[in-house]
N, C-alpha and C positions, 0 to 999 in steps of 0.2 A: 535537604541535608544542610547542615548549616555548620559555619567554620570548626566548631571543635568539634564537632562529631568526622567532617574531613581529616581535621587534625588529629586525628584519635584519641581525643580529651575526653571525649564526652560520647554516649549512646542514648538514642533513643527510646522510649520504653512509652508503649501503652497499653493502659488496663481493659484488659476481656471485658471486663461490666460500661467500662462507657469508653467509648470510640474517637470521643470527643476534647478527652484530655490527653494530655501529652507529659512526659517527664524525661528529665536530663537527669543522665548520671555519671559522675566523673569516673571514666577508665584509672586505672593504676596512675597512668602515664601525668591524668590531669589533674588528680589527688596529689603526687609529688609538685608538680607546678603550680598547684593552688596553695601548697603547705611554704615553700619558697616564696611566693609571692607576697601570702598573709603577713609573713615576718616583714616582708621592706614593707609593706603597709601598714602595721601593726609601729614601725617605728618609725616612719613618715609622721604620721597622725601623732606619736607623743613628742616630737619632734614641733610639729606644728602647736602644739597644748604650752609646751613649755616656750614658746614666744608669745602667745596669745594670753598668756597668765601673765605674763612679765611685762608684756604689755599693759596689762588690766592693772597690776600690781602699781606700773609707773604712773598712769592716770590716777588710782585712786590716792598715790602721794603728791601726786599734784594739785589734788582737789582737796587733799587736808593743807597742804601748804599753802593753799589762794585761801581756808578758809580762816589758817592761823594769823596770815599777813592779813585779811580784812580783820578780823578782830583785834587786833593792833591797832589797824588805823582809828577804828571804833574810839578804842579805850582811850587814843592819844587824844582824838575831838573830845571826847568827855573829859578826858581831864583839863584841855587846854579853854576847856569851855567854861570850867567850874573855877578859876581860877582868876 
C-alpha cells in the first residue's frame, strides 16, 4: 500500500488479463486535491515563464545594445581612419 492509497487518494486497480500491471486511481478525495494543487502549479509555472522571458527579454537588449555600441565604435575608427 502506498501513501495515497493510505491516504485515501488513490486506489489500486488490476486488470484480470494481466496480473502484472498495476493502476492508480484518484478517489473523489484525491481528484479535489489534485484539482487544488494543479491550480498553485499551473500558476507557479506562469509565474516562473514570466521572469524567465523577462529575463530572456533583458539579455537579448543587451546583446543588441553591445551590438549597437560596437558598431559605433566601428563606424568612429573608420571615419577617424579616413580623415
Amino acid at each position: 500500500m502506498n501513501p495515497f492509497e493510505k491516504a485515501g487518494m488513490a486506489v489500486r486497480l488490476k486488470p484480470s488479463n494481466d496480473q502484472r500491471r498495476v493502476f492508480l486511481k484518484l478517489t473523489q478525495e484525491g481528484e479535489k486535491l489534485y484539482q487544488s494543487i494543479s491550480e498553485k502549479v499551473d500558476e507557479r509555472y506562469d509565474a516562473i515563464e514570466n521572469v524567465v522571458s523577462s529575463k530572456e527579454k533583458l539579455e537579448k537588449l543587451k546583446r543588441t545594445t553591445n551590438r549597437i555600441s560596437n558598431d559605433r565604435k566601428i563606424t568612429e575608427i573608420k571615419t577617424n581612419h579616413t580623415e
